[in-house]
C-alpha positions in Angstrom: -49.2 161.1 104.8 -50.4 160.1 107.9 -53.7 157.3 107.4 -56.0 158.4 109.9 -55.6 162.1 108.2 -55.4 160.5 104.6 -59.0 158.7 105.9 -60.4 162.2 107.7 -59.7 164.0 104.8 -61.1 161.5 102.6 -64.5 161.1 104.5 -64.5 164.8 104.6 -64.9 165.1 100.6 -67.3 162.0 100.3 -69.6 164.1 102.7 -69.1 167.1 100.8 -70.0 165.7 97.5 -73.0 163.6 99.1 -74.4 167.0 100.3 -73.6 168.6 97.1 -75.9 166.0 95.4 -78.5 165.8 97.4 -78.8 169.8 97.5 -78.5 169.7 93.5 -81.5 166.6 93.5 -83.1 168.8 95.6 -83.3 172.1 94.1 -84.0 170.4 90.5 -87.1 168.4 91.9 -88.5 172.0 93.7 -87.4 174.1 90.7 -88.6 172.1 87.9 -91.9 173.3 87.6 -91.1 176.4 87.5 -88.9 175.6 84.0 -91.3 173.0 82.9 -92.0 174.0 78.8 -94.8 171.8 79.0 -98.0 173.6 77.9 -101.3 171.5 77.9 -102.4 169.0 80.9 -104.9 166.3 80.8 -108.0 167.0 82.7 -111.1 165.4 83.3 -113.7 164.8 80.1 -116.7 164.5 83.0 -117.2 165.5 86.7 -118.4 162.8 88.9 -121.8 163.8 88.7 -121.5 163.8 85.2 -120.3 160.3 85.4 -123.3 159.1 87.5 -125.4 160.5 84.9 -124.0 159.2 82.0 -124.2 155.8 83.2 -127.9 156.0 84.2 -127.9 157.2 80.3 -126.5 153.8 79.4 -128.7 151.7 81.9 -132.2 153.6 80.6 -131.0 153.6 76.5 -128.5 150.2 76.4 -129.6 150.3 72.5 -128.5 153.7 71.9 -125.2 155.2 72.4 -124.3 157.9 74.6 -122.1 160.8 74.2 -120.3 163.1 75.9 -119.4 166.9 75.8 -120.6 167.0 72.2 -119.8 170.6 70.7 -122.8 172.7 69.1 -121.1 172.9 66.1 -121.3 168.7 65.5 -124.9 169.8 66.1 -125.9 172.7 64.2 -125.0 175.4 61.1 -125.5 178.5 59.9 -124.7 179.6 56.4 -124.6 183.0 58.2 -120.5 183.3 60.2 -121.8 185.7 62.7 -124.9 183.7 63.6 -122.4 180.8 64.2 -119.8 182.6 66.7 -123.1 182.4 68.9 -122.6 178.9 69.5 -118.7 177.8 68.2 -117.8 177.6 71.8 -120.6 175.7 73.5 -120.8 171.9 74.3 -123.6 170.3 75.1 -123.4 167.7 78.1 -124.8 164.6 76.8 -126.5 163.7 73.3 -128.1 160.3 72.8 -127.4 158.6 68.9 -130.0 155.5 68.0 -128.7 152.9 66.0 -128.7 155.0 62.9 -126.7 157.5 64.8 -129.3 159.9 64.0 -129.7 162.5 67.4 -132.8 161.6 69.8 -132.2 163.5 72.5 -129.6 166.2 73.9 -129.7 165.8 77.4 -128.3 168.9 79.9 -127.3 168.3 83.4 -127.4 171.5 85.6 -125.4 171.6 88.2 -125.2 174.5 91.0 -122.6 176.6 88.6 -125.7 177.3 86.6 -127.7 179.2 89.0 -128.2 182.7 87.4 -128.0 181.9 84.3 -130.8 180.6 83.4 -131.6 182.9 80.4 -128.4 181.8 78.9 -129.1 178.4 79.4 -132.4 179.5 77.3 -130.8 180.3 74.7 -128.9 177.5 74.0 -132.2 175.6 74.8 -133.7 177.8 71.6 -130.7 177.3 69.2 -130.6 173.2 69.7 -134.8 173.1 69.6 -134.9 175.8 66.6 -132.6 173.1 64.7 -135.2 170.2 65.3 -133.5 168.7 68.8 -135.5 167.2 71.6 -133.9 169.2 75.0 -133.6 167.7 78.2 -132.7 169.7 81.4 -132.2 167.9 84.8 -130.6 169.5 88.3 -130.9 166.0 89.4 -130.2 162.9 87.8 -133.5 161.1 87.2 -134.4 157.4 87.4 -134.1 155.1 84.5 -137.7 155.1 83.9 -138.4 159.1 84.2 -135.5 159.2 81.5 -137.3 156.7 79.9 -140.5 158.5 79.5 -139.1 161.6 78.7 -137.0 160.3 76.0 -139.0 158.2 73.5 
């Protein structure tokens, strides 16, 4: 066999499988998530503006502890199952613990996506206050010392 043919032919195939590759590579990294089997993502805990409030929650109670997204049903009971599918679901923004962890305040940041539903936000209002909670709403995050006379 002639070289120069031997060495065509042999380039030839080394550019075949290169393309091969790099078409497979390709197709597996576009196609993947559609064959992905995973299920559940991380996301967020806060948004942002949820961030900026809990740490003006930290800089106006440093003695206390903060939480976040607490659910209702950490907070309150029913003996009655019915009455408690009202509120199994909901989370409250942010609840402030003293040092005996016992609850001072729930605190609950409205945001534009709660326009129009204010009577909802009522209600949760009433089930937290009818257990014997102190409810905060704010649209805006307040200054340390407005939290701080509000809270006591």
């Amino acid at each position: 066999m002639h070289p120069v043919k031997y060495m065509f032919e042999s380039n030839h195939l080394i550019f075949l499988v290169i393309g091969f590759l790099s078409t497979a590579i390709l197709l597996f990294s576009c196609l993947r998530p559609f064959f992905s089997k995973q299920e559940f993502f991380a996301r967020p805990v806060i948004t942002s503006f949820e961030s900026r409030m809990f740490i003006r929650l930290q800089q106006a109670f440093p003695q206390h502890h903060v939480l976040a997204q607490v659910a209702f049903s950490a907070l309150i009971t029913s003996h009655h199952y019915k009455i408690r599918s009202k509120f199994n679901r909901k989370v409250t923004d942010f609840v402030i613990l003293d040092k005996e962890m016992k609850v001072l305040a729930i605190i609950e940041l409205d945001d534009p996506s709660h326009i129009g539903k204010e009577l909802e936000d009522q209600k949760r209002d009433q089930m937290l206050q009818e257990a014997g909670y102190q409810v905060q709403r704010y649209t805006q995050i307040p200054s340390i010392k407005q939290l701080q006379m509000d809270i006591r």
